[in-house]
TORLUM-686207 format. One record per residue (C-alpha): residue number from 1; x, y, z; residue in one letter. Coordinates in pm, whole numbers, m for minus. Layout:
// residues N
<rec><num>NUM</num><c1>X</c1><c2>Y</c2><c3>Z</c3><residu>A</residu></rec>
...
// end
This chain:
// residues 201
<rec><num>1</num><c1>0</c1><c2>0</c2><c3>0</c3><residu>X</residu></rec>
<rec><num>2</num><c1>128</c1><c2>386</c2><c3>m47</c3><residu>X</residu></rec>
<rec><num>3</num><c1>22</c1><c2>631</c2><c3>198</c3><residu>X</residu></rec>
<rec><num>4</num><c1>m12</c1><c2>930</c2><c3>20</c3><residu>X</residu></rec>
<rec><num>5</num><c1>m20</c1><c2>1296</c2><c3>228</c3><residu>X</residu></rec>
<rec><num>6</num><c1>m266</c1><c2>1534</c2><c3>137</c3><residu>X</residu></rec>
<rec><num>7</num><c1>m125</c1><c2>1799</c2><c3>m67</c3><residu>X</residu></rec>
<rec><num>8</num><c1>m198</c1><c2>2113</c2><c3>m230</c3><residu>X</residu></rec>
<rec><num>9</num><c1>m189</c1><c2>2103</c2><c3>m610</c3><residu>X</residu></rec>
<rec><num>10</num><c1>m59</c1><c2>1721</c2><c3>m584</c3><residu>X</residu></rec>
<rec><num>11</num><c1>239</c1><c2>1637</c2><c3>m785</c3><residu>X</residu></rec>
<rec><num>12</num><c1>257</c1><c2>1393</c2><c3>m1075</c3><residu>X</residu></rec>
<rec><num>13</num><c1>440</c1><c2>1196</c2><c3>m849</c3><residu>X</residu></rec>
<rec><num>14</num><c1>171</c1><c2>1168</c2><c3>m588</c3><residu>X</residu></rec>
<rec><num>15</num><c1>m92</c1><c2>1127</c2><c3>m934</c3><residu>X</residu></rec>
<rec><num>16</num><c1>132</c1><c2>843</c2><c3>m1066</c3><residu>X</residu></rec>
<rec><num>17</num><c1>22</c1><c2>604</c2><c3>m777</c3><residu>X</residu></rec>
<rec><num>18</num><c1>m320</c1><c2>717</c2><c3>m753</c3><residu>X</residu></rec>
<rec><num>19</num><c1>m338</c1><c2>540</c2><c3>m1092</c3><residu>X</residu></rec>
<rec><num>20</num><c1>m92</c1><c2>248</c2><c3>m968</c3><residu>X</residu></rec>
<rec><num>21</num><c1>m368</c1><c2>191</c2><c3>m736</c3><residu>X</residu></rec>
<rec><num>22</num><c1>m347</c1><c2>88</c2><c3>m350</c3><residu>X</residu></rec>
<rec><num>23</num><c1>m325</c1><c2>394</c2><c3>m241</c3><residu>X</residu></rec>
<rec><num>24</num><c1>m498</c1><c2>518</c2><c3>90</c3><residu>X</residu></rec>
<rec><num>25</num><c1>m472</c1><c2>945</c2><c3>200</c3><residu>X</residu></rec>
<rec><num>26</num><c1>m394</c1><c2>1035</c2><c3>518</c3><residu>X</residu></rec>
<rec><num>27</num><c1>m591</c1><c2>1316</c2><c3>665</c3><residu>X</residu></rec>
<rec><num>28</num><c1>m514</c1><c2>1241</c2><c3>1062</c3><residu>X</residu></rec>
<rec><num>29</num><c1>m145</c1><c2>1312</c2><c3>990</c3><residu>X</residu></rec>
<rec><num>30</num><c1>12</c1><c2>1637</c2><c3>1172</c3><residu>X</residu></rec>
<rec><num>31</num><c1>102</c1><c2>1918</c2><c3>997</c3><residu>X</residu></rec>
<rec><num>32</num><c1>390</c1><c2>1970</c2><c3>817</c3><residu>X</residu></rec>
<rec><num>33</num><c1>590</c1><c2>2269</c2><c3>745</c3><residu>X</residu></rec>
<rec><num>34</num><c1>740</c1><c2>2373</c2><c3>334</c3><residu>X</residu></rec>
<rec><num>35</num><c1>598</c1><c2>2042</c2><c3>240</c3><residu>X</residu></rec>
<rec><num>36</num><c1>346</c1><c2>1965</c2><c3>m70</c3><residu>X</residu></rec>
<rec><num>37</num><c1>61</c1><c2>2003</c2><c3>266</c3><residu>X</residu></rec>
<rec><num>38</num><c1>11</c1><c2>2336</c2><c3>147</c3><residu>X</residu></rec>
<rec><num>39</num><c1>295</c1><c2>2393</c2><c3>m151</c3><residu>X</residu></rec>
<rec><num>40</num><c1>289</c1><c2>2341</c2><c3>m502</c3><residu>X</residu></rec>
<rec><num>41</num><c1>536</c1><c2>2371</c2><c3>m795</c3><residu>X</residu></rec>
<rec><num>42</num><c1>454</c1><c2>2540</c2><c3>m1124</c3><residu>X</residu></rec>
<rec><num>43</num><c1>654</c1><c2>2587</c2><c3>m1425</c3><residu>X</residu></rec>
<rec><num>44</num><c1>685</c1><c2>3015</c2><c3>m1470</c3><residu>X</residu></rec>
<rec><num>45</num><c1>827</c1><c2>3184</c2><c3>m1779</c3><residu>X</residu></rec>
<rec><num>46</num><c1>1150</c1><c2>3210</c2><c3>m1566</c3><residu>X</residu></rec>
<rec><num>47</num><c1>1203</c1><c2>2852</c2><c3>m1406</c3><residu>X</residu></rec>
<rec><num>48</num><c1>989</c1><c2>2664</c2><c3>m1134</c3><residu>X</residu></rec>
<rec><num>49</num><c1>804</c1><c2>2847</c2><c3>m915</c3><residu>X</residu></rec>
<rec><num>50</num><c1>649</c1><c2>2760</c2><c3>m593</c3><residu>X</residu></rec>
<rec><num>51</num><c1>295</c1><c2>2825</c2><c3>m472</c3><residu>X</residu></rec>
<rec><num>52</num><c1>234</c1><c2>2828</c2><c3>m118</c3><residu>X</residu></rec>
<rec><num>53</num><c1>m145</c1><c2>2848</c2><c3>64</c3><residu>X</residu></rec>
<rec><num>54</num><c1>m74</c1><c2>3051</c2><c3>412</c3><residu>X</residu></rec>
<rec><num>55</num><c1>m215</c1><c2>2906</c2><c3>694</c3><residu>X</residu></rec>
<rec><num>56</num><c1>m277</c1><c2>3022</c2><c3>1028</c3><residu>X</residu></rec>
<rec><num>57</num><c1>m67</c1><c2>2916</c2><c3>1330</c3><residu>X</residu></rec>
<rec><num>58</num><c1>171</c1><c2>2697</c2><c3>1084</c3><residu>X</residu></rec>
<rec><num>59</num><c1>506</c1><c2>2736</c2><c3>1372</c3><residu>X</residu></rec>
<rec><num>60</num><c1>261</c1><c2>2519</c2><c3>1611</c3><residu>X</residu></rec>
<rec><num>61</num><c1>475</c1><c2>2140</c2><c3>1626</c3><residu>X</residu></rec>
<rec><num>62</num><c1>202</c1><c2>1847</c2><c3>1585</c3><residu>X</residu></rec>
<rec><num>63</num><c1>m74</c1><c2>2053</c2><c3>1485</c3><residu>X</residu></rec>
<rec><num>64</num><c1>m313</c1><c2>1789</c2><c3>1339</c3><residu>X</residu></rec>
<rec><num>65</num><c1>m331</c1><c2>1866</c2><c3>940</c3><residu>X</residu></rec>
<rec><num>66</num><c1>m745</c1><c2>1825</c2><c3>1020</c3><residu>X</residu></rec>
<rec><num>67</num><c1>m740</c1><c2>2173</c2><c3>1271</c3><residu>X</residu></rec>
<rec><num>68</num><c1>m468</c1><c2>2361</c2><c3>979</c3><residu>X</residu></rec>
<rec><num>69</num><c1>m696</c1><c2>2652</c2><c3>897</c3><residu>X</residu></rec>
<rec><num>70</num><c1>m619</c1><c2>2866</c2><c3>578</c3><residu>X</residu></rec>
<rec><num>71</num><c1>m500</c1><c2>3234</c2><c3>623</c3><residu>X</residu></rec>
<rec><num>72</num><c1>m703</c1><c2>3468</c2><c3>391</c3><residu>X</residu></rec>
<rec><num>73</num><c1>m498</c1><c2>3796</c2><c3>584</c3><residu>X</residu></rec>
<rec><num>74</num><c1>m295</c1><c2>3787</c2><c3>262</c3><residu>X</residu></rec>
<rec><num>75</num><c1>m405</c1><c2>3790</c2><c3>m107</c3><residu>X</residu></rec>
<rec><num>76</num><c1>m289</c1><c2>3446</c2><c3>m169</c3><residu>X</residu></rec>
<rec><num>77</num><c1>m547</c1><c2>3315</c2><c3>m364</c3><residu>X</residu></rec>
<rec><num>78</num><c1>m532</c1><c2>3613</c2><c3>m625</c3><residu>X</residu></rec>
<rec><num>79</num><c1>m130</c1><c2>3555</c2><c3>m656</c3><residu>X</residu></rec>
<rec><num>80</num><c1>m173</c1><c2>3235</c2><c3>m711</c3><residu>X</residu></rec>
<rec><num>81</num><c1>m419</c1><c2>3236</c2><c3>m984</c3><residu>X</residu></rec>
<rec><num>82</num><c1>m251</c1><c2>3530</c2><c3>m1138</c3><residu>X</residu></rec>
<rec><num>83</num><c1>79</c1><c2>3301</c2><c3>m1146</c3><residu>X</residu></rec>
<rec><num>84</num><c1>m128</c1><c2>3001</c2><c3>m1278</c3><residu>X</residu></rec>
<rec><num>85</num><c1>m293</c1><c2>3267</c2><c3>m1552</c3><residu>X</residu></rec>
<rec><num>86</num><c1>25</c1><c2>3354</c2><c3>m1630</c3><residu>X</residu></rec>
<rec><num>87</num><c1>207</c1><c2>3027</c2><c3>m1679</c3><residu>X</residu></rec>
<rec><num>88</num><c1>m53</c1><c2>2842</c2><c3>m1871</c3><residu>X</residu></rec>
<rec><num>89</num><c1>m253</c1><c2>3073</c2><c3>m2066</c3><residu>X</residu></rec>
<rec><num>90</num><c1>m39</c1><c2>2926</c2><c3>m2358</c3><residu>X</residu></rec>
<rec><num>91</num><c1>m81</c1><c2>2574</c2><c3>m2251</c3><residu>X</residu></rec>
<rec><num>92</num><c1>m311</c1><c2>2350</c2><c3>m2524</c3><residu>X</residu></rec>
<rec><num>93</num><c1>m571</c1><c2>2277</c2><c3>m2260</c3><residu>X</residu></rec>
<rec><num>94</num><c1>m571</c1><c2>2605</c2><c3>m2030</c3><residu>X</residu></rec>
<rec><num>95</num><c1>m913</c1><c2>2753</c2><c3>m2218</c3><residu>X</residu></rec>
<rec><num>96</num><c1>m1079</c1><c2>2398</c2><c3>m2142</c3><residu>X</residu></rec>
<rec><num>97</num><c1>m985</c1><c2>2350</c2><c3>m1777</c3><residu>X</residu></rec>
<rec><num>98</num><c1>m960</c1><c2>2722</c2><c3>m1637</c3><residu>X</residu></rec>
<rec><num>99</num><c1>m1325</c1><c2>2715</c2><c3>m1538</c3><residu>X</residu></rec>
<rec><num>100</num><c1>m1285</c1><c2>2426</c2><c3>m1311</c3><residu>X</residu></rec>
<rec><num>101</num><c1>m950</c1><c2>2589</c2><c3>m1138</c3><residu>X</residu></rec>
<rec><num>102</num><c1>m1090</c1><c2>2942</c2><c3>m1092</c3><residu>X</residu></rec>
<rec><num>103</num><c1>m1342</c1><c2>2851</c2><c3>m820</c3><residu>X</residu></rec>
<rec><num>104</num><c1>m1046</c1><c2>2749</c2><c3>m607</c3><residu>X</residu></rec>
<rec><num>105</num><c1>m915</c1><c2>3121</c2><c3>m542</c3><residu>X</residu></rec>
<rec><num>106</num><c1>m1250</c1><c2>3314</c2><c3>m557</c3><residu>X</residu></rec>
<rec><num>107</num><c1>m1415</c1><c2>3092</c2><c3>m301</c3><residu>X</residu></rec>
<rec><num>108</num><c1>m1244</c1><c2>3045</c2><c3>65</c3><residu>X</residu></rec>
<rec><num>109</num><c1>m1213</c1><c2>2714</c2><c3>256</c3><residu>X</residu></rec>
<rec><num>110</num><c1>m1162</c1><c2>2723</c2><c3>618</c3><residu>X</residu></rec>
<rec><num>111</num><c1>m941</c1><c2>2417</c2><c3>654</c3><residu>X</residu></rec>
<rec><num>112</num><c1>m701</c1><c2>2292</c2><c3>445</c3><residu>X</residu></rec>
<rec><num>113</num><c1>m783</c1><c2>1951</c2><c3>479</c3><residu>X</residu></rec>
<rec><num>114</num><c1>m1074</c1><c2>2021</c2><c3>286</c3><residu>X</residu></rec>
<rec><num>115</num><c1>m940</c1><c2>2238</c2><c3>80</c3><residu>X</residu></rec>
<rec><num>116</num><c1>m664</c1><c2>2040</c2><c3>m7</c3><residu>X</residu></rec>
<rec><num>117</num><c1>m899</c1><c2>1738</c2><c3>m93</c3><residu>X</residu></rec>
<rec><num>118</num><c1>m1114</c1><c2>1898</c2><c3>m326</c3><residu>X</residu></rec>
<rec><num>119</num><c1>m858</c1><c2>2036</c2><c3>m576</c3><residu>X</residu></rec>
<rec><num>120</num><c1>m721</c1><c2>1646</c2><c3>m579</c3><residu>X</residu></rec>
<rec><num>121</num><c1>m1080</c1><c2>1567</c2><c3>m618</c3><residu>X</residu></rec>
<rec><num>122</num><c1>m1129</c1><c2>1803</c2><c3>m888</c3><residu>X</residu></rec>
<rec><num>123</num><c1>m793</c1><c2>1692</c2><c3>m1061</c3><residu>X</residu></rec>
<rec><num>124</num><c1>m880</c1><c2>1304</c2><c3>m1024</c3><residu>X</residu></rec>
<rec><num>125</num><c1>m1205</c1><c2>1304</c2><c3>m1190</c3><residu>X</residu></rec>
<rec><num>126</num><c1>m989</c1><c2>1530</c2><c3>m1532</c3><residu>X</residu></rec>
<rec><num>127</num><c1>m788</c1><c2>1286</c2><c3>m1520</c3><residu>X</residu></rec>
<rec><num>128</num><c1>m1016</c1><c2>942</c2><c3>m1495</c3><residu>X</residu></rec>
<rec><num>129</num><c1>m917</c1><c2>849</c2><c3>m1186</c3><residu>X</residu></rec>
<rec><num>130</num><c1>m1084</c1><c2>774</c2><c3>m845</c3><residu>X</residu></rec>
<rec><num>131</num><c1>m974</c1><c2>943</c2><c3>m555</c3><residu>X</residu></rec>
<rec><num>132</num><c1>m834</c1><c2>709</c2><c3>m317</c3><residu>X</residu></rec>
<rec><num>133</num><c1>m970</c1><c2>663</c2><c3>34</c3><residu>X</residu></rec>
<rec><num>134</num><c1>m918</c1><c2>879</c2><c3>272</c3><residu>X</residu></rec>
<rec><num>135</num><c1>m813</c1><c2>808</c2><c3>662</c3><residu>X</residu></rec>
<rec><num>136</num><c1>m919</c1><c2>1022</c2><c3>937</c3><residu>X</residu></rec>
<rec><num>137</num><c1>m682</c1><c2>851</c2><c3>1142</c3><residu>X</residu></rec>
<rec><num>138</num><c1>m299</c1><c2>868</c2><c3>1123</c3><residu>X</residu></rec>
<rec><num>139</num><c1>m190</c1><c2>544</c2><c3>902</c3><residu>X</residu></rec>
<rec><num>140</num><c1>41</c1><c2>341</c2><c3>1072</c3><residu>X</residu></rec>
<rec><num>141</num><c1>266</c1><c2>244</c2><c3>779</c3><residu>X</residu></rec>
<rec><num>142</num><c1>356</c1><c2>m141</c2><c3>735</c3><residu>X</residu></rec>
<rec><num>143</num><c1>721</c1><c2>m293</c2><c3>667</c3><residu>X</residu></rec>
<rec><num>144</num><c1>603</c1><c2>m351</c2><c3>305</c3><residu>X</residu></rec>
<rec><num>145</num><c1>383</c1><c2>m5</c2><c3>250</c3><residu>X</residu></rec>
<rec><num>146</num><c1>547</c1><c2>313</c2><c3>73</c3><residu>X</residu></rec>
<rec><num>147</num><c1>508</c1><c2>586</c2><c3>289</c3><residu>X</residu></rec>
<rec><num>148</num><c1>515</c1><c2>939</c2><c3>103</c3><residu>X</residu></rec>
<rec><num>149</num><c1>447</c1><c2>1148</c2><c3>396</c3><residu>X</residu></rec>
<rec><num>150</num><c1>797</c1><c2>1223</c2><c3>512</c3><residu>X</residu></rec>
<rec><num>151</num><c1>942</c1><c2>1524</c2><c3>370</c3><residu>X</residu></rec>
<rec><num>152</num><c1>1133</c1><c2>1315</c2><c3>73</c3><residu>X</residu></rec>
<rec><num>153</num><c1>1492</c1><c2>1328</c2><c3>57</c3><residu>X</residu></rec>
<rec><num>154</num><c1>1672</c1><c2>1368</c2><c3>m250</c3><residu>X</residu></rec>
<rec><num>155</num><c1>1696</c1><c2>1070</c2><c3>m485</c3><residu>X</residu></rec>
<rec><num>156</num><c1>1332</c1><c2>981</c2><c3>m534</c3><residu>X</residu></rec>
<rec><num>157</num><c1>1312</c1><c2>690</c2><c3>m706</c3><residu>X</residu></rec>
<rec><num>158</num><c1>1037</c1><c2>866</c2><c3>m913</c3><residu>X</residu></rec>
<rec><num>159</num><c1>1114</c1><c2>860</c2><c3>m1289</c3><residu>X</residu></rec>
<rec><num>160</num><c1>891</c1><c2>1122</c2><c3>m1459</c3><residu>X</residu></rec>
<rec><num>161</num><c1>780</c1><c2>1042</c2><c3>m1853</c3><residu>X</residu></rec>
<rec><num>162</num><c1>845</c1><c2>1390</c2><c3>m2031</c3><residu>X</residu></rec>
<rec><num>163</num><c1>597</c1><c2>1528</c2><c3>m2209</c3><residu>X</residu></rec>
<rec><num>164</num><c1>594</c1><c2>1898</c2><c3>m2415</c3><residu>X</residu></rec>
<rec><num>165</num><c1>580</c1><c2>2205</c2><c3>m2128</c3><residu>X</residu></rec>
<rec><num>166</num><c1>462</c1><c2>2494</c2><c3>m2216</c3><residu>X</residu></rec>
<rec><num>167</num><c1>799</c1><c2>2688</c2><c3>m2207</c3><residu>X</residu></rec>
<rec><num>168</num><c1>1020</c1><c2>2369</c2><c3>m2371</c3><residu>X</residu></rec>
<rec><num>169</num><c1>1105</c1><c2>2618</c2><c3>m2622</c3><residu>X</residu></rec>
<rec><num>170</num><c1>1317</c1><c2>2815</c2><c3>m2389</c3><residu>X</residu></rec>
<rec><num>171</num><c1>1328</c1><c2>2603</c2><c3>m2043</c3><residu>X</residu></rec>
<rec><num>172</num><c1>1437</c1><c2>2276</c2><c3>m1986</c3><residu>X</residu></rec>
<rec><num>173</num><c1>1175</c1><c2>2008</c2><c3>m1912</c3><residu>X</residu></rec>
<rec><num>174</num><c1>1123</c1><c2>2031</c2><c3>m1550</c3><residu>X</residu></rec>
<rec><num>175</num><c1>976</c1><c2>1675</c2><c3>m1396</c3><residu>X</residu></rec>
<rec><num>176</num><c1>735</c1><c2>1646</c2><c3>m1149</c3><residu>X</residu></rec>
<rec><num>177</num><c1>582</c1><c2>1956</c2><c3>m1077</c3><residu>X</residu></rec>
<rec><num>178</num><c1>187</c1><c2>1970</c2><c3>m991</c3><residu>X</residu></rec>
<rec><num>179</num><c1>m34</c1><c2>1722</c2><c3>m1145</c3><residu>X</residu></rec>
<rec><num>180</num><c1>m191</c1><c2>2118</c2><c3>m1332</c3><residu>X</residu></rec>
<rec><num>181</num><c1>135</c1><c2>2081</c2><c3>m1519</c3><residu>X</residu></rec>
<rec><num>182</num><c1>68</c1><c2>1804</c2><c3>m1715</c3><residu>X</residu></rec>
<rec><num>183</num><c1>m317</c1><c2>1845</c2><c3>m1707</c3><residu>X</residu></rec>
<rec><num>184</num><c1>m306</c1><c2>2194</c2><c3>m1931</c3><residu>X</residu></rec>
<rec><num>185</num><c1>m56</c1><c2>2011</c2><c3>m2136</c3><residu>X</residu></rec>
<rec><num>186</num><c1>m172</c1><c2>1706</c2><c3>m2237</c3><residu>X</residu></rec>
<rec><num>187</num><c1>m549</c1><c2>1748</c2><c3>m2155</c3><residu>X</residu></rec>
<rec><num>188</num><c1>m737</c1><c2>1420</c2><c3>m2150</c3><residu>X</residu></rec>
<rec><num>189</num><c1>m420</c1><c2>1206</c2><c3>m2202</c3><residu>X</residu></rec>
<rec><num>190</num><c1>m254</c1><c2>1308</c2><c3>m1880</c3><residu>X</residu></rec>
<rec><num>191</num><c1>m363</c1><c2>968</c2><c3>m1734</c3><residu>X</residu></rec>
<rec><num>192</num><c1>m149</c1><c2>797</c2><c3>m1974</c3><residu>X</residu></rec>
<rec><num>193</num><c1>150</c1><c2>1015</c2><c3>m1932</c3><residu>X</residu></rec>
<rec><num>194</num><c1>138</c1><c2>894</c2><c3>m1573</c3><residu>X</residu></rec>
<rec><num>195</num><c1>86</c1><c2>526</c2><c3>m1711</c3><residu>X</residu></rec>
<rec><num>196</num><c1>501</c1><c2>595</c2><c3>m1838</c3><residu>X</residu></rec>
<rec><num>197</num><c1>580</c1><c2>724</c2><c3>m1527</c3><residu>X</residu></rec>
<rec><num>198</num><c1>777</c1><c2>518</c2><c3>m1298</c3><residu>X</residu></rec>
<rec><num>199</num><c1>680</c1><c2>582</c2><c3>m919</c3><residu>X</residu></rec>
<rec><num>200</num><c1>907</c1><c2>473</c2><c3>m602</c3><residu>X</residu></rec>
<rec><num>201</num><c1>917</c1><c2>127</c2><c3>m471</c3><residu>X</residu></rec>
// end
């Protein structure tokens, strides 16, 4: 089994074993800090660019991800979809998938559990897959599960299939950013895209 962490934006990484399959999320985790919880990675016209949602109270240790309220003191939500605007207007499927993004940063969430699960929601059913289960209690990882909560170290075993970014005329390709990435490039085939990919053992 792979316990996956909820994550803002999710990565193709983390969309590579939803499709493996066995996959359960873990909402009853704690908190933690510059982690995918509540940061993404998008590809800007100058290199990768991170995305973070501010939350309230985020120096608290062992703050249970479930209590992590979102922090609308800041104008967050307009940066962000300014940056994602900005990035992917360009992109083949930006036009078709916009509508289902913009919600996200007009509308506020007060946790960022839930706020969290409904952009992988969102992204799962644009891609054909099924969001995997969801535990409200912390998942007490087996000898023989994958455990992608830890912050990763470097070295992922993660192999990411390229595919045509929307700056590969000037940028290198740069692998496994969010699962938006790929979605405004390769629209409906994303899902195969992560069939290539190889994810961590």
């Amino acid at each position: 089994m792979t316990i996956l962490p909820l994550a803002y934006l999710p990565s193709v990484e983390w969309f590579a074993h939803v499709r493996r399959g066995d996959c359960i999320i873990d909402a009853g985790e704690h908190f933690v800090k510059r982690s995918e919880r509540n940061r993404a990675r998008i590809l800007a016209s100058d290199g990768v660019m991170d995305l973070s949602v501010h939350v309230c109270h985020a120096d608290r240790p062992h703050t249970p991800m479930r209590s992590v309220r979102i922090d609308y003191s800041k104008r967050w939500q307009h940066q962000h979809w300014g940056a994602l605007v900005a990035s992917y207007k360009g992109s083949p499927y930006f036009e078709h998938y916009a509508p289902l993004f913009e919600p996200f940063y007009r509308r506020e969430w007060e946790f960022l559990a839930d706020y969290d699960l409904e952009l992988a929601r969102m992204l799962c059913a644009q891609a054909g897959l099924t969001l995997p289960p969801v535990s409200e209690r912390y998942v007490e990882a087996g000898p023989d599960d994958l455990d992608l909560r830890p912050k990763r170290k470097k070295g992922s075993a993660f192999v990411a299939e390229p595919y045509v970014q929307v700056f590969s005329d000037r940028l290198p390709f740069a692998p496994n950013l969010s699962f938006a990435d790929l979605l405004f490039a390769e629209g409906p085939a994303s899902a195969s895209v992560l069939g290539y990919c190889l994810p961590a053992k």
